[in-house]
N, C-alpha and C positions, 0 to 999 in steps of 0.2 A: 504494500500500500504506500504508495506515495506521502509524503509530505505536506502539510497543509499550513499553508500563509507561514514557511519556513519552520514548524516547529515538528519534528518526526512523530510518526503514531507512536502510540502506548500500546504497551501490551493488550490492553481491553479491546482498541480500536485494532488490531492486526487481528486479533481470532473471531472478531463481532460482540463482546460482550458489552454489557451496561457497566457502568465505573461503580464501584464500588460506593455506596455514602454511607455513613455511621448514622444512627437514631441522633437527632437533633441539632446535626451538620448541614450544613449548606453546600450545594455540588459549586464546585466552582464557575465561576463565569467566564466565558472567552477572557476578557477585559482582565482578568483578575490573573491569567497564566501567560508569561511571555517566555521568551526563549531568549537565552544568555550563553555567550560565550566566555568560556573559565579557562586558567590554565591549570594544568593539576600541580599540588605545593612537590609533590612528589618526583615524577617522572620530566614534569615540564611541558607536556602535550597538552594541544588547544585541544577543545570538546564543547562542543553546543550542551547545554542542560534548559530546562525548562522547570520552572522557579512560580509555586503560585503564593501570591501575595493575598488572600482571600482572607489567609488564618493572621494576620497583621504580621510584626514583627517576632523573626524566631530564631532557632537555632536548629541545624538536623544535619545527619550525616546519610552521603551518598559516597560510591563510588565511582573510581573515577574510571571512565568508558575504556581507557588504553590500557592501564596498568591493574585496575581494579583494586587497588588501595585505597580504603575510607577515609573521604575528606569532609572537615567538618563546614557546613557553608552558615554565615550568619549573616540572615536577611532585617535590614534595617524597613518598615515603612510608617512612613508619615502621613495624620488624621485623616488627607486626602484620598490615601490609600493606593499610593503610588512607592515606589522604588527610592526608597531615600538614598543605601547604600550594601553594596554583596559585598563580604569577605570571604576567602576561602580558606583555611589553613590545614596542615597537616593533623590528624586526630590522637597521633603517639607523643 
């Protein structure tokens, strides 16, 4: 499956499923998930990730698409509910 407005499918969207929502979660909004390019604190390799801002400002670990070493990413957003600031750093 191709690529939509640059951000790759998900696992739900490549096999046809419904996305997952938790009891008293809100599914995310286009608006609210964009796609970032990071580089890993690790390896040093660029990688597109897609980042949703819905849950406000947080902390979570992913890894990273080349090396697969967990990196910790911390998402800064402000009242407007926009991208104030992405940090990435190593999580050892």
């Amino acid at each position: 499956m191709p690529a939509r407005n640059g951000i790759p499918p998900d696992v739900d969207e490549l096999y046809g499923l419904e996305p997952v929502i938790e009891p008293g979660e809100e599914a995310p909004t286009p608006q609210s998930l964009q796609s970032r390019g990071v580089l890993c604190p690790y390896c040093g390799e660029a990688f597109e990730t897609v980042i949703d801002l819905s849950a406000g400002s947080m902390s979570y670990i992913e890894d990273c698409q080349v090396c697969c070493r967990p990196i910790e990413f911390r998402l800064e957003v402000d009242d407007a509910g926009t991208l104030a600031s992405l940090e990435t750093r190593r999580s050892d």
